[in-house]
C-alpha positions in Angstrom: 15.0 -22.9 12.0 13.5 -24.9 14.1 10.0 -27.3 12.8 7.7 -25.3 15.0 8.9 -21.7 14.4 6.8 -19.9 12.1 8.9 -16.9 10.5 6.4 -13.7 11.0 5.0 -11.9 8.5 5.8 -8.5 7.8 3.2 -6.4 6.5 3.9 -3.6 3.7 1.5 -1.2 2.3 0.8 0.5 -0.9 -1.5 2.8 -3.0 -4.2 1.5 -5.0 -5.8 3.4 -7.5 -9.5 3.3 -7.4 -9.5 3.5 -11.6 -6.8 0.3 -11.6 -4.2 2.4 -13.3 -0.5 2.4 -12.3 1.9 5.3 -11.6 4.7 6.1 -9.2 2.3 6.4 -6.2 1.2 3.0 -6.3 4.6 1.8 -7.2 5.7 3.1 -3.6 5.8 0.7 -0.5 5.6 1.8 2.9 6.7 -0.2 5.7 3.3 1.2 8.0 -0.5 2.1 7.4 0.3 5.6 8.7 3.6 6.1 6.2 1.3 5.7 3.6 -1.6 7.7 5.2 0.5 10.3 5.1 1.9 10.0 1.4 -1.2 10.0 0.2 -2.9 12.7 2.7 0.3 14.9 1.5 -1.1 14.1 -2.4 -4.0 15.1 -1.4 -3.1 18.5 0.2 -2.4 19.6 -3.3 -5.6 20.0 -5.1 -8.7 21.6 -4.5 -11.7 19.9 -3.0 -13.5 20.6 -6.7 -10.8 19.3 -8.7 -11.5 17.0 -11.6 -7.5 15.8 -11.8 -7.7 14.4 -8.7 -7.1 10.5 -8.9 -8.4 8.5 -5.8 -6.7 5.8 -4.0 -6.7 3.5 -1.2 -4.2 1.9 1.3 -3.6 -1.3 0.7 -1.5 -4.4 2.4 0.4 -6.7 1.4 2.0 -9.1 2.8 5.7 -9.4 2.2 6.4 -12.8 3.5 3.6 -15.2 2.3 2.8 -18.4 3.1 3.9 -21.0 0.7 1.2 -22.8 -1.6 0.1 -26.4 -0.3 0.5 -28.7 -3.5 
C-alpha cells in the first residue's frame, strides 16, 4: 500500500439497549443504518404500543476498521 493511501473505513451498525443489557439483538451487526432499522422496526412490530416487555434500543455505529492509537 502505498504511504499516502489511507485504507477506508467501513462502518457497521448494531443495537444498543437503552438499559445497557446484552442479548442476541445487540449481538447482531448490520452492514447499513437501514438493515438495522429494519431489524429492530420488525422487533418492534411485535408488541403493543402499551406493553411493559418491550426493551428499547438504539442504532448504533461502529467502526470496523479503526484508526490505530498514536503512542
Amino acid at each position: 500500500m502505498r504511504p499516502d493511501h489511507k485504507p477506508t473505513r467501513q462502518a457497521s451498525f448494531r443495537l444498543q439497549r437503552d438499559d445497557g443489557g446484552e442479548d442476541a439483538m445487540t449481538r447482531r451487526r448490520f452492514s447499513s443504518y437501514d438493515e438495522a432499522y429494519d431489524a429492530l422496526e420488525q422487533y418492534c412490530g411485535a408488541f403493543c404500543c402499551s406493553d411493559d416487555d418491550q426493551i428499547e434500543y438504539s442504532i448504533k455505529a461502529n467502526e470496523t476498521n479503526p484508526e490505530p492509537s498514536a503512542n
